[in-house]
N, C-alpha and C positions, 0 to 999 in steps of 0.2 A: 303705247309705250313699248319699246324695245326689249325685247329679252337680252341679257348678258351673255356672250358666247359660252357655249359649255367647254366644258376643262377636257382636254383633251385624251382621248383613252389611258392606261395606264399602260399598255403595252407599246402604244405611242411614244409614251414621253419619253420612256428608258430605250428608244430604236436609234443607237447614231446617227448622228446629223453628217452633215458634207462635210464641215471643221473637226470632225472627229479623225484621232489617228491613231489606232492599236497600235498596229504592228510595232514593235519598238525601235527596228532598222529604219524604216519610214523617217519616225519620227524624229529621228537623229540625224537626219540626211534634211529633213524640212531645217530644222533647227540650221546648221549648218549654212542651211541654203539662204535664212533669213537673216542672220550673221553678213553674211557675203553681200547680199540686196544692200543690208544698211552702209555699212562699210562704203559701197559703190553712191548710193545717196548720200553719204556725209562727203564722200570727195567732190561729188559733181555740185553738191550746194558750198562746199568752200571753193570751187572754180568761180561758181557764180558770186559769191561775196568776197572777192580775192580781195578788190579795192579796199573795200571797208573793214578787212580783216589786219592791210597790210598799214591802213591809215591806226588805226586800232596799237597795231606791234609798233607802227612810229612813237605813239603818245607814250609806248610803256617802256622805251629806250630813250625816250627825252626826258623823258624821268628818272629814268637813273642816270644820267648824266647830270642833272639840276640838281637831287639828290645827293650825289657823289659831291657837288658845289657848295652847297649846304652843310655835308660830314666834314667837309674840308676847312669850311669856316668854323664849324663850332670845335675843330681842335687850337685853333687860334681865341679862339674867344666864347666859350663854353657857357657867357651868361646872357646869349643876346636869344631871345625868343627864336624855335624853330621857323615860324612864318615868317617872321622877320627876316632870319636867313635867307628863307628861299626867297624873298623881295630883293634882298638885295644881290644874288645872282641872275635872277630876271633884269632886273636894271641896269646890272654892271653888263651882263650881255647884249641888251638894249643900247647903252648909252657906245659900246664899242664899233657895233655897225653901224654906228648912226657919225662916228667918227669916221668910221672909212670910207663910209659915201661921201661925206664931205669935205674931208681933207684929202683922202686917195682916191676917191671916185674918179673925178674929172682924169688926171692923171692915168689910171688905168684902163680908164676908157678911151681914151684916144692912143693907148697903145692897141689894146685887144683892137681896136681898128686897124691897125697896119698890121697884124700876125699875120691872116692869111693870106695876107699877100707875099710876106717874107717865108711863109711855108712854101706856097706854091711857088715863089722861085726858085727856093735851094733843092724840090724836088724835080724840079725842071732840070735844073745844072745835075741834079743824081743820073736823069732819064738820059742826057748827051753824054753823059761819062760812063755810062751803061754801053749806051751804044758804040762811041769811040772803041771801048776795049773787046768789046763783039758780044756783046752780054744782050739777048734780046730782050726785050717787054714788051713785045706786043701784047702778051697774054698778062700782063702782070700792070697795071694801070695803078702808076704811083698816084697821079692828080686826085682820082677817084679815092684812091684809102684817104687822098689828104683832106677831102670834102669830107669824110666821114669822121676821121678825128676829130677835124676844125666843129664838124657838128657836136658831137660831144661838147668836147672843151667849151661851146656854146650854150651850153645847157648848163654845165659849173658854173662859167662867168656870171652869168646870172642868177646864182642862187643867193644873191643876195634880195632879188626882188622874190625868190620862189623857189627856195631848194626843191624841195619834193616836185615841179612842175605846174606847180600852179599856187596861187597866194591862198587859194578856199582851202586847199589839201592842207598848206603848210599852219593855215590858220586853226584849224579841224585839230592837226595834230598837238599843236604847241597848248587849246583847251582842254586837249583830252590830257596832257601831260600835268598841266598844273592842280588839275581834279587828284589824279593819280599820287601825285607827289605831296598833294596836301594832306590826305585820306588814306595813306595806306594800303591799314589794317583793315577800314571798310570793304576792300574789295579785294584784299586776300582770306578776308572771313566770307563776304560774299559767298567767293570761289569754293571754298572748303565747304560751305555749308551746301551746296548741290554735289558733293561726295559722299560715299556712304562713311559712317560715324568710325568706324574704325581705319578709315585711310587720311583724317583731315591731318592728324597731328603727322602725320609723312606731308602731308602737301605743303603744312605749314612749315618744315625744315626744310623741302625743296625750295618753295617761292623766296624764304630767304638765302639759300645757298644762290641761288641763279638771281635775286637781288646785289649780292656780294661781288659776284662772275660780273654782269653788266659793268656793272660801276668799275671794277678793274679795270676793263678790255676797254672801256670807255674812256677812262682819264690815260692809258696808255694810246686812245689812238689822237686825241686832244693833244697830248706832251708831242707824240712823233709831231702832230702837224703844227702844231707852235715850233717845234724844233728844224724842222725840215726848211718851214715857208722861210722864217725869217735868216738862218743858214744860207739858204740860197739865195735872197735877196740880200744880205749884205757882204758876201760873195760878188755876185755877179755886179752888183754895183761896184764895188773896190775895182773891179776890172774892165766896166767901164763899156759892160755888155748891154746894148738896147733893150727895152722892158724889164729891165731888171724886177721892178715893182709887180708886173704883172707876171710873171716867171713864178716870184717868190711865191706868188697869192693863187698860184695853178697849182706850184708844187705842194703846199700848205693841204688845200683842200682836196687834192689826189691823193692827199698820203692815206684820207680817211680810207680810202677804198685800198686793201693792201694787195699784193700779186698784179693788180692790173692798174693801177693811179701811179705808180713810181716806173712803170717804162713811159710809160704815154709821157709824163712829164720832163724825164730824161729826154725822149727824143724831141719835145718840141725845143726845149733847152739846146741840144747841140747844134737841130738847123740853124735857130736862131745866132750862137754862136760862130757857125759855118759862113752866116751871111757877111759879117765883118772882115773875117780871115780867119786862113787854117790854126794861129795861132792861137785865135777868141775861142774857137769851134773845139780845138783839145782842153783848151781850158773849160771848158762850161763840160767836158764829158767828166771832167777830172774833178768836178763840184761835184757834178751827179752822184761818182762811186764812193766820196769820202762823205758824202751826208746821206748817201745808202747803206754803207759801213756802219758810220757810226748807228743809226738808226737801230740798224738791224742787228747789232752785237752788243747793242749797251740799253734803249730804252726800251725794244720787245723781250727780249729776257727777260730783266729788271720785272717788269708788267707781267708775262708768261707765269714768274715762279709764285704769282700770289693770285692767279686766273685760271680758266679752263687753257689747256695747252692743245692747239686746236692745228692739224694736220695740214701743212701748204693746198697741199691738192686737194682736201676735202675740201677746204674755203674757195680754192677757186674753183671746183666742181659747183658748190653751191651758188657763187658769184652767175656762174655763166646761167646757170638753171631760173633762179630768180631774176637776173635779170631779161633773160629772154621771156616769162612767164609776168614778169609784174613793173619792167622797166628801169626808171633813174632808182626809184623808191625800192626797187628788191634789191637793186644792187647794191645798196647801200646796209641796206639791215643785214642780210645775209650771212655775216660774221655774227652779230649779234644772236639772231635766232638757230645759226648750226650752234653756236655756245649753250643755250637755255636747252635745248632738242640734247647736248649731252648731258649736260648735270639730271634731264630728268631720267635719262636711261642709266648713268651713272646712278640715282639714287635706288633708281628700282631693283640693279642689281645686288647692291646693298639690303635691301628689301630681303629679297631672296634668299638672300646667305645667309640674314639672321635668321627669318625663317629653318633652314634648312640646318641648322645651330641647332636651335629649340625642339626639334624633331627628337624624340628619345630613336636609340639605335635597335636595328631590330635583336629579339635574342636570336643568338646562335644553339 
């Protein structure tokens, strides 16, 4: 039978080990240092779970757009069950794509067939009118930028089978949305409850301030693109402009993306215009600026003065960054998430100040 190890001397036990650190400079410089490690670890594991992070931020910005759908109906009708609500903005948004593939599908799909080929000839006719007046492009390859829009704008047109790039993603997000939108409080209690106990009631005013922010910035970018699409497509029809349907339904769904969906739109608008006559081609530029105008002086304010008021160039700073870092799906949340990233810094300076309130003053 084994003897039990003996206990180790007493002059042993009390002898610093390798994890031990007096010094107190040390010890403040390790600390610091393992701050910094983590910090460096929590980025390079949100690199790696970017996907699932940004599928994640979709469910919880489709939900406050479903949500904001819901607030909307029960100011009309205050006695219909909240699930009920949310069913019937599911349906009424179901039952509306399901109308435009079938009554404008066809239709707009055999226009999006002839665009780029009407692109690539009026930037053809740009490249001879370049060179006639002595302007050169060797170095400046318009056909090329037009492959690259027409790829984009490729990528919208079909966001009816796939906004985000693929049906699994869109399908991923649209379950994580209606969990979210059913439940809450469950997973803003969740969240709070992995906080320490004196910060949850701040989280709980934050999650609902930036609940409030979404749903603004959401129903204002909804109204622009209801207002813009159908503006421009009953426009351009009056006038008698090719694709009209399809124009309206680019414009519509570029509006979502702000700083960078209303040129791209504008310009495929005025080739298109261009291709008819110089006549069609001023008019369709002259659609662009009056439902730019309007847009931008009546329905972003409007929306602005009851949401986070969010900086041209930060948004598109943030536009180019997410989407070079996470694609169709960053560049689209991007406005959403620089909004949520300020009301939380916005509340913590709040934070601060009362703190720094309740501080008694030193005596003099």
């Amino acid at each position: 039978m084994s003897t039990p190890p003996s206990p180790l001397p007493s002059s042993q036990s009390t002898r610093p080990g390798p994890a031990d650190i007096h010094d107190d400079l040390i010890r403040r410089e390790a600390k610091k240092a393992t701050v910094w490690l983590g910090v460096a670890s929590l980025f390079a594991l949100v690199v790696l779970l970017a996907q699932p992070i940004m599928v994640v931020l979709g469910g919880i910005v489709l939900a406050a757009m479903i949500d904001g759908g819901q607030r909307l109906i029960a100011r009309i009708a205050p006695w219909i069950p909240r699930v009920l609500r949310i069913t019937i903005v599911l349906i009424g948004t179901l039952a509306f794509l399901i109308w435009l593939v079938i009554f404008a599908g066809g239709e707009i799909a055999a226009q999006a067939a002839q665009l780029p080929n009407v692109i690539e000839t009026q930037l053809s006719r740009l490249t001879v009118w370049a060179q006639s007046h002595g302007i050169s492009v060797q170095d400046f390859n318009l056909q090329q930028i037009a492959s690259q829009i027409l790829g984009s704008v490729g990528q919208i047109t079909r966001a009816l089978g796939g906004i985000f790039g693929g049906f699994t993603t869109a399908f991923l997000i649209l379950i994580l949305a209606i969990y979210f939108v059913l439940e809450p409080h469950l997973y803003r209690r969740g969240l709070g409850w992995m906080l320490p106990e004196h910060s949850r009631e701040h989280w709980e005013g934050t999650a609902l301030r930036m609940g409030k922010a979404l749903r603004m910035l959401l129903f204002g970018r909804l109204l622009g693109m209801a207002v813009e699409g159908i503006a421009t497509w009953a426009l351009l029809a009056w006038w008698g402009v090719p694709m009209a349907a399809l124009l309206g339904l680019l414009t519509g769904l570029l509006a979502f993306l702000p700083n960078i969906g209303a040129p791209i739109s504008g310009l495929l608008m005025t080739l298109v215009g261009f291709s008819v006559s110089n006549e069609t081609g001023l008019f369709c530029l002259v659609v662009y600026v009056v439902v730019q105008t309007v847009d931008g002086n009546i329905i972003v304010p409007m929306v602005a003065k009851r949401t986070v008021d969010l900086a041209p160039a930060l948004v598109l700073g943030a536009q180019l960054m997410f989407g070079l870092l996470f694609g169709i799906l960053g560049l689209m949340l991007a406005d959403p998430i620089v909004a949520m990233l300020k009301i939380a810094l916005e509340r913590q300076a709040e934070r601060n100040d009362a703190r720094n309130a309740e501080r008694p003053e030193p005596a003099t």
